[in-house]
C-alpha positions in Angstrom: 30.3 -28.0 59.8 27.8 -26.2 61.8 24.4 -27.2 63.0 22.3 -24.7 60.6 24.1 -25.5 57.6 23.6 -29.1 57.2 20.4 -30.4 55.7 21.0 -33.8 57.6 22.3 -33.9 61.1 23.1 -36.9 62.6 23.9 -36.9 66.5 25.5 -39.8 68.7 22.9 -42.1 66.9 23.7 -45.7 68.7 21.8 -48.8 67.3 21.7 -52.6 68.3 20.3 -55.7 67.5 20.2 -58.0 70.3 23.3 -58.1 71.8 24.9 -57.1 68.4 25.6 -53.3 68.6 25.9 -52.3 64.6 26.0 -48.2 65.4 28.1 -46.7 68.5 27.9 -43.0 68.7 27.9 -42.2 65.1 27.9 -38.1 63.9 27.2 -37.2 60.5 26.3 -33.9 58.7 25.6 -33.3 54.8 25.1 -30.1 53.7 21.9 -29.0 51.2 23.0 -29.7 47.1 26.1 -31.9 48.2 26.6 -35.7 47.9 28.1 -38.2 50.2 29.5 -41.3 49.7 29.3 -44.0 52.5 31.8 -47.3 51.8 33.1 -49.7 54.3 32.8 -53.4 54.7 29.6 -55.4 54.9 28.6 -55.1 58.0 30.3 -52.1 58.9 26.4 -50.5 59.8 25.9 -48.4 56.9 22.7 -49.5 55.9 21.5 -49.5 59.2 22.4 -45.6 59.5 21.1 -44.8 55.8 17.5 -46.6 57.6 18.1 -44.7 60.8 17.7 -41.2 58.7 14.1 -42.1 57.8 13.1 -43.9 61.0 13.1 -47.4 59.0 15.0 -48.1 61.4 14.3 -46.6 65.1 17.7 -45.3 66.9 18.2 -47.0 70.7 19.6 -43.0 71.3 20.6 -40.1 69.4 19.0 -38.3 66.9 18.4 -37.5 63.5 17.1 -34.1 61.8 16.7 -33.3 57.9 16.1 -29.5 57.0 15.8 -28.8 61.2 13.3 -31.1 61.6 14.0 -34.2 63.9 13.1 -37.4 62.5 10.6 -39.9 64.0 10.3 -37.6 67.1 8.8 -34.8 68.6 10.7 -32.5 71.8 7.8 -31.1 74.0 8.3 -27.6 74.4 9.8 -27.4 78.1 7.5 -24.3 79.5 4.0 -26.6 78.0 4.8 -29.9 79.6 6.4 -28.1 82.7 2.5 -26.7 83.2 0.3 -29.8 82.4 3.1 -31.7 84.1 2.1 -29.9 87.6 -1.2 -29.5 86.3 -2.0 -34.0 86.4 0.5 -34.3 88.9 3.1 -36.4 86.4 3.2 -37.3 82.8 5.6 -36.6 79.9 8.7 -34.9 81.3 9.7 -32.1 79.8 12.3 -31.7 76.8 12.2 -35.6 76.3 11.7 -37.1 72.6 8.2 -38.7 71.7 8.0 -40.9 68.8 5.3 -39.3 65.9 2.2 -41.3 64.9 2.9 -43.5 61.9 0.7 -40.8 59.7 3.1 -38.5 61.1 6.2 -40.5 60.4 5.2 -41.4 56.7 4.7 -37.7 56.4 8.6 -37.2 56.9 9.0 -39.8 54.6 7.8 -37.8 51.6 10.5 -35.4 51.7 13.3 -37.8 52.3 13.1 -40.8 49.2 14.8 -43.9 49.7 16.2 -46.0 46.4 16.6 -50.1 47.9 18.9 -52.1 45.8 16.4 -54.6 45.1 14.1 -51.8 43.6 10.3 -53.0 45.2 8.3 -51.7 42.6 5.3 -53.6 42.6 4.6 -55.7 40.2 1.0 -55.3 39.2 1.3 -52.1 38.6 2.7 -50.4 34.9 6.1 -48.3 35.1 4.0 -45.2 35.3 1.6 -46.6 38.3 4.6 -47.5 40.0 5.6 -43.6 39.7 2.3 -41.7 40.2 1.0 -44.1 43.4 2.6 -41.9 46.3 2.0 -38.5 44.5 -1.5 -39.0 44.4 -1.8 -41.2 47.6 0.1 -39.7 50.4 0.1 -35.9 48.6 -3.3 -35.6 47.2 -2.1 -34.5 43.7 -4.7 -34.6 40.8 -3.8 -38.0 38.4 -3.1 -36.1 35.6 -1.0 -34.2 37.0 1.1 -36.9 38.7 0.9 -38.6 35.5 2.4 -35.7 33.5 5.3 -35.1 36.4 6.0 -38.6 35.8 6.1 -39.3 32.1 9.0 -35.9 32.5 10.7 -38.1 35.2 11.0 -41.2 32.8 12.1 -39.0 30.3 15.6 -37.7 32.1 15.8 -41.0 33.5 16.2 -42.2 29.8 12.5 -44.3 30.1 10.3 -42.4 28.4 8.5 -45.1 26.4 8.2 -47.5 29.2 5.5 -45.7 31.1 2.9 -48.6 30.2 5.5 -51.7 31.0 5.4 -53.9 33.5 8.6 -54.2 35.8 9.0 -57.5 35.2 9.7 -57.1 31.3 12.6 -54.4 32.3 16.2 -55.0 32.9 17.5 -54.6 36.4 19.3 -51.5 35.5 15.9 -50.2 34.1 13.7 -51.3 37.2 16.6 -49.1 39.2 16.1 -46.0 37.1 12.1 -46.6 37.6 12.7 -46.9 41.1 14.4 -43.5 41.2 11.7 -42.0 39.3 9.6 -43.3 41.6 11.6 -41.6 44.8 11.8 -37.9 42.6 8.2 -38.3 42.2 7.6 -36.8 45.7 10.1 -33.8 45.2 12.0 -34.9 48.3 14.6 -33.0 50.3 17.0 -35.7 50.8 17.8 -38.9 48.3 18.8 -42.0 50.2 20.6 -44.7 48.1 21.6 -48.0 49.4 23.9 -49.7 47.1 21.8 -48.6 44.7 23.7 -51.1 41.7 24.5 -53.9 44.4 21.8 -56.1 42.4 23.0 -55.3 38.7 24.8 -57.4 36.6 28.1 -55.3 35.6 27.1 -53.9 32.3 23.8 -52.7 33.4 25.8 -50.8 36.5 26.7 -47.3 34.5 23.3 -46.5 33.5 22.1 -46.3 37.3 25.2 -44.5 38.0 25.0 -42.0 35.2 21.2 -41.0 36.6 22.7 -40.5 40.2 25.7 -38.6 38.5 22.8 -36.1 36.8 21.0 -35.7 40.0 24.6 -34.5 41.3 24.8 -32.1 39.2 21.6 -30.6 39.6 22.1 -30.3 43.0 20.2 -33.0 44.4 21.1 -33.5 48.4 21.9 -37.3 48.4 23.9 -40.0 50.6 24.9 -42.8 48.7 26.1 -46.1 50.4 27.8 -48.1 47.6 30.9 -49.9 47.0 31.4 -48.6 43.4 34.8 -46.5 44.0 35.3 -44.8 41.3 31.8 -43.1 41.6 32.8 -42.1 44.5 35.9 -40.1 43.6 34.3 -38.6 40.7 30.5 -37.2 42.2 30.8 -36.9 46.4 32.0 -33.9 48.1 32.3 -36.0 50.8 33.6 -39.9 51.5 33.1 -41.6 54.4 34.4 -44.6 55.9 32.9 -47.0 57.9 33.7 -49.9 60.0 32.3 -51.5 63.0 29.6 -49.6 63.9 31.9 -46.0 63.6 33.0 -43.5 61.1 36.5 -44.3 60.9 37.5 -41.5 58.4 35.5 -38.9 56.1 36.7 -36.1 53.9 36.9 -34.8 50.2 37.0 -38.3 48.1 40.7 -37.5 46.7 42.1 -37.7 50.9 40.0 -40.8 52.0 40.6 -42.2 48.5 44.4 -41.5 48.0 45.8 -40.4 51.2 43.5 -42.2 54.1 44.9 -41.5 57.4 43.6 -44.8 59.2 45.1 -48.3 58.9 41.5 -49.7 58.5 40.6 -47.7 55.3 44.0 -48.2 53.6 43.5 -51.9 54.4 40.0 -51.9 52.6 41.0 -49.8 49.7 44.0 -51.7 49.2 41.7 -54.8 48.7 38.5 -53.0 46.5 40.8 -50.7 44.0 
């Protein structure tokens, strides 16, 4: 895939904690309107990457754009520096990454939402507070207005008369469709799940899914890390496996699923399926 038709575009993106390295050199692209599907043991690093694409987590190197835009960092124009740099006499070298402010960051943070598994709505606030909070505080939009777009999100998320709830009186499965109402509320580019039903009990598992499956089909870009196979096979265009800090295999779900080329992804599909 090239460069200018992926919406996300992960390059060489290394990460470590301590002496723990939990990312080496990973590459990823996802095109605009598909899904992918990242599975692999715990601690294989794919929540630390899925963090990585929204700077919750900060990248020791590599990089990470969504839509063309790099993430977390700013490139200097070369011929600019170049001038003030002989201009002072030293200062930022030319063509090297600077980290954004943190206004700057949470900017980028509108257009790419992130669903946790363990929701973090807050609790003081109704369903539809929960929902209209970031519309109105980090985009400026008028109340009634966020409150309108929200009562419509509740309402394809099958929640349209728990606007005035608290999330405590909701099932898990319902705090996990608020929480997705929450992340559509800012119209992002990109929808980050991290094993979005990880924290369900089993029956309440297929209403999350069906919501993500909906999004799907409306085009919605999204990267999924979950451990929920069959999902997999039936919405991604693209399944990736992960282990160790690598992508060990990727491809169309039906050749990673039922043909995987690696002994390690056989190995972990043989014990999940």
């Amino acid at each position: 895939m090239s460069t200018q038709s992926a919406m996300v575009d992960i390059r060489a993106v290394h990460k470590s904690f301590g002496p723990l390295q939990v990312l080496s050199g990973v590459d990823l692209q996802v095109r605009a309107g598909e899904v992918t599907v990242i599975l692999g043991p715990s601690g294989s690093g794919k929540s630390t990457l899925l963090r990585t694409v929204n700077h919750l987590e900060k990248a020791d190197s590599g990089s990470v754009s969504v839509d063309g835009a790099l993430v977390g960092y700013r490139r200097e124009d070369k011929a600019a520096v170049w001038r003030a740099f002989r201009k002072a006499g030293g200062g930022r070298r030319p063509g090297r990454l600077y980290e954004l402010r943190e206004r700057e960051i949470l900017k980028q943070r509108t257009e790419i939402g992130f669903v946790f598994q363990n929701f973090r709505l807050f609790p003081h606030l109704t369903v539809l507070e929960n929902i209209t909070e970031a519309p109105v505080a980090a985009l400026g939009r008028p109340k009634k207005e966020a409150a309108e777009s929200a009562r419509a999100l509740l309402d394809r998320v099958g929640l349209a008369g728990k606007a005035d709830a608290y999330p405590r009186t909701l099932s898990g499965g319902q705090q996990q469709r608020v929480a997705i109402a929450r992340a559509l509320a800012l119209e992002p580019k990109l929808l980050l799940f991290d094993e979005p039903t990880s924290a369900l009990d089993p029956e309440l598992v297929g209403e999350v899914l069906e919501v993500i499956r909906n999004l799907a089909h409306r085009g919605t870009t999204m990267i999924v890390v979950t451990h929920e196979i069959g999902f997999a096979r039936e919405v991604a265009d693209t399944v990736v496996f992960m282990d160790g800090g690598r992508i060990v295999e990727q491809g169309p779900p039906g050749d990673v699923l039922d043909h995987p080329r690696h002994e390690r992804t056989a190995s972990f599909l043989s014990k999940v399926l």
